[in-house]
C-alpha positions as CSV (number, residue, x, y, z in Angstrom):
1,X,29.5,3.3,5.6
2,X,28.4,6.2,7.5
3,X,24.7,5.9,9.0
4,X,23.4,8.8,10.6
5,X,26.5,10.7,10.7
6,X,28.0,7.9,12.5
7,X,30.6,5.5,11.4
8,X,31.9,2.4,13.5
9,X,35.5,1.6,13.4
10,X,36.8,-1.6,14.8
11,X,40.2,-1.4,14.3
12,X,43.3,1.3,13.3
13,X,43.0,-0.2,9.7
14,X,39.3,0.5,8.9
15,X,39.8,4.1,10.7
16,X,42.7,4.5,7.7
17,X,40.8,2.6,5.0
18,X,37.8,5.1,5.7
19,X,40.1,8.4,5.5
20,X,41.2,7.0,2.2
21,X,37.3,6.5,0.9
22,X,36.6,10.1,2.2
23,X,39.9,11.2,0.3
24,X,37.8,10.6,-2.9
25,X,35.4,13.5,-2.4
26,X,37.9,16.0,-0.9
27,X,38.9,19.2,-3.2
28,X,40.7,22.3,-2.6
29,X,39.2,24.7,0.4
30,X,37.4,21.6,1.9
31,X,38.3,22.0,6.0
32,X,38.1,19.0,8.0
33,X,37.7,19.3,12.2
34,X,39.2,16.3,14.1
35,X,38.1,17.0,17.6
36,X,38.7,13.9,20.5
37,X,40.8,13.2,23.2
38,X,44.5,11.9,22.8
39,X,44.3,8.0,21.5
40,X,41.3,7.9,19.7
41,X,42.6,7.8,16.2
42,X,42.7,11.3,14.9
43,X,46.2,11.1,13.8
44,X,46.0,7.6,12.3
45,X,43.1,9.0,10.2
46,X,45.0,12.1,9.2
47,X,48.6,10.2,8.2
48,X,46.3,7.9,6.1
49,X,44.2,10.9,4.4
50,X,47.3,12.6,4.0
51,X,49.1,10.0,2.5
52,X,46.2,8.8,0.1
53,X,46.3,12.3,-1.3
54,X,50.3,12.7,-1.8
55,X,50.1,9.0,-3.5
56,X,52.7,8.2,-1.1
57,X,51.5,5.5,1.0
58,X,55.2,5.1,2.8
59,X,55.2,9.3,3.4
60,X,56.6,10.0,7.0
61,X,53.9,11.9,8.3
62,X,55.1,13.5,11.6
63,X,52.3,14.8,14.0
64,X,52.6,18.0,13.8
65,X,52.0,18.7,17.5
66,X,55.7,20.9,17.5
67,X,55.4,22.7,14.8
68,X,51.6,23.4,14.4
69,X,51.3,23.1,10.5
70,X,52.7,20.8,8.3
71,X,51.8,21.4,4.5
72,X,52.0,19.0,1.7
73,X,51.7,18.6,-1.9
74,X,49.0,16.1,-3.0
75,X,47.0,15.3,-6.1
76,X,44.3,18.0,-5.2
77,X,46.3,20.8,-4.6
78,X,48.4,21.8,-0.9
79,X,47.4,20.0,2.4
80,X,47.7,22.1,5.2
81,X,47.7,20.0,8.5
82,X,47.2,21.6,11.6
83,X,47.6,21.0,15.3
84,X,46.2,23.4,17.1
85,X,47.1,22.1,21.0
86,X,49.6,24.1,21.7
87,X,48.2,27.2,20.4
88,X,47.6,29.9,23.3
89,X,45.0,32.1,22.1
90,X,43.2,31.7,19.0
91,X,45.0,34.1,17.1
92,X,47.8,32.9,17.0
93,X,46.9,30.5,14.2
94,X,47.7,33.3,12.1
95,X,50.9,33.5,12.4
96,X,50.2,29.5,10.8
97,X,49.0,30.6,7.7
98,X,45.5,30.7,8.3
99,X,44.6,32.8,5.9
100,X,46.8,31.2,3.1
101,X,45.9,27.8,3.7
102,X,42.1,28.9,4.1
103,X,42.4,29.9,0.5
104,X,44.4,27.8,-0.9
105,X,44.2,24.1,-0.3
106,X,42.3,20.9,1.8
107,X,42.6,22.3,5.5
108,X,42.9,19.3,8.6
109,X,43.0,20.4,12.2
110,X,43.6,18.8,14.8
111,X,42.2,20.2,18.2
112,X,39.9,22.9,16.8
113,X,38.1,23.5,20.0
114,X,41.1,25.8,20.2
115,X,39.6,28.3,17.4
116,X,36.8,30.6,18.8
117,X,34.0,30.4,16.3
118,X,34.3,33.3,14.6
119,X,37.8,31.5,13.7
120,X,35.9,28.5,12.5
121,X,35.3,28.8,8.6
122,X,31.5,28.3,7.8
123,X,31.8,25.2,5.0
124,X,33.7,22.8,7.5
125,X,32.6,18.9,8.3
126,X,33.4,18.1,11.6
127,X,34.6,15.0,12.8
128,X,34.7,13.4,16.5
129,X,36.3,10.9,17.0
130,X,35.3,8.8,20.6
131,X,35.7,5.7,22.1
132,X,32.8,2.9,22.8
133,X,32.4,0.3,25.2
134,X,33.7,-2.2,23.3
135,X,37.8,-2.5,22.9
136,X,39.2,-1.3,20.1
137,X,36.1,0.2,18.9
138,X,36.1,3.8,17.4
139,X,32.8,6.1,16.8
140,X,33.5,8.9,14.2
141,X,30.4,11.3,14.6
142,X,30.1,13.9,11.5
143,X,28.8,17.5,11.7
144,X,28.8,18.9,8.5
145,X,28.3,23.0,8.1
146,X,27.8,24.6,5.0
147,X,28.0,22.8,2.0
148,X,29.3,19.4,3.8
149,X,25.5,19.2,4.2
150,X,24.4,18.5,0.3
151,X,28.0,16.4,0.3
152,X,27.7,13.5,2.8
């Protein structure tokens, strides 16, 4: 349950269990920002949103870290799952397929402090993922622009 745009994870599971739940209320040209440090769980939330949405729940889902963009077919239309690390500058995101997966599908990126804001599209819920004191222990902190506001 998310309590002022917070939501406590204990454990890799209940980080993947909660990217399944949010899969629910995702539709095509939704954006998701996953912005922490390496280790806190972006990736584990991604593979498990990812495979929710393909109804694949064995799908090898490689980080995308080498080739930037992975796309996939799911229930709601194409997934386009970015990793923006390695990027440069920020225009080189579209050589990606910014533009196409802007307009045509759910939109995940990884490391979108790498964008300049103009880059950034307006209806986007942003997600941060840290760690607390306690082991183990995940906070995912929620930003939502645009429309994410009325949808949380």
């Amino acid at each position: 349950m998310i309590e002022n745009n917070l939501f406590i994870s204990t454990s890799e599971a209940e980080t993947a269990n909660f990217a399944q739940d949010l899969s629910l209320i995702l539709r095509s040209g939704d954006v998701l920002f996953l912005e922490g440090d390496l280790g806190m769980g972006k990736s584990v939330f991604a593979r498990a949103l990812i495979r929710e949405l393909t109804t694949q729940p064995d799908l090898e889902v490689p980080s995308p870290t080498f080739t930037m963009v992975q796309t996939y077919d799911t229930i709601k239309g194409p997934l386009w799952h970015f990793d923006l690390y390695r990027i440069k500058a920020p225009e080189e995101v579209y050589e990606l397929g910014w533009e196409d997966a802007l307009s045509e599908g759910i939109v995940l990126v990884e490391w979108p402090s790498r964008l300049n804001s103009s880059l950034a599209p307006r209806n986007r819920l942003e997600i941060g993922f840290s760690t607390s004191d306690k082991e183990g222990t995940r906070h995912l902190t929620f930003t939502p622009h645009g429309q994410w506001k009325d949808r949380l």
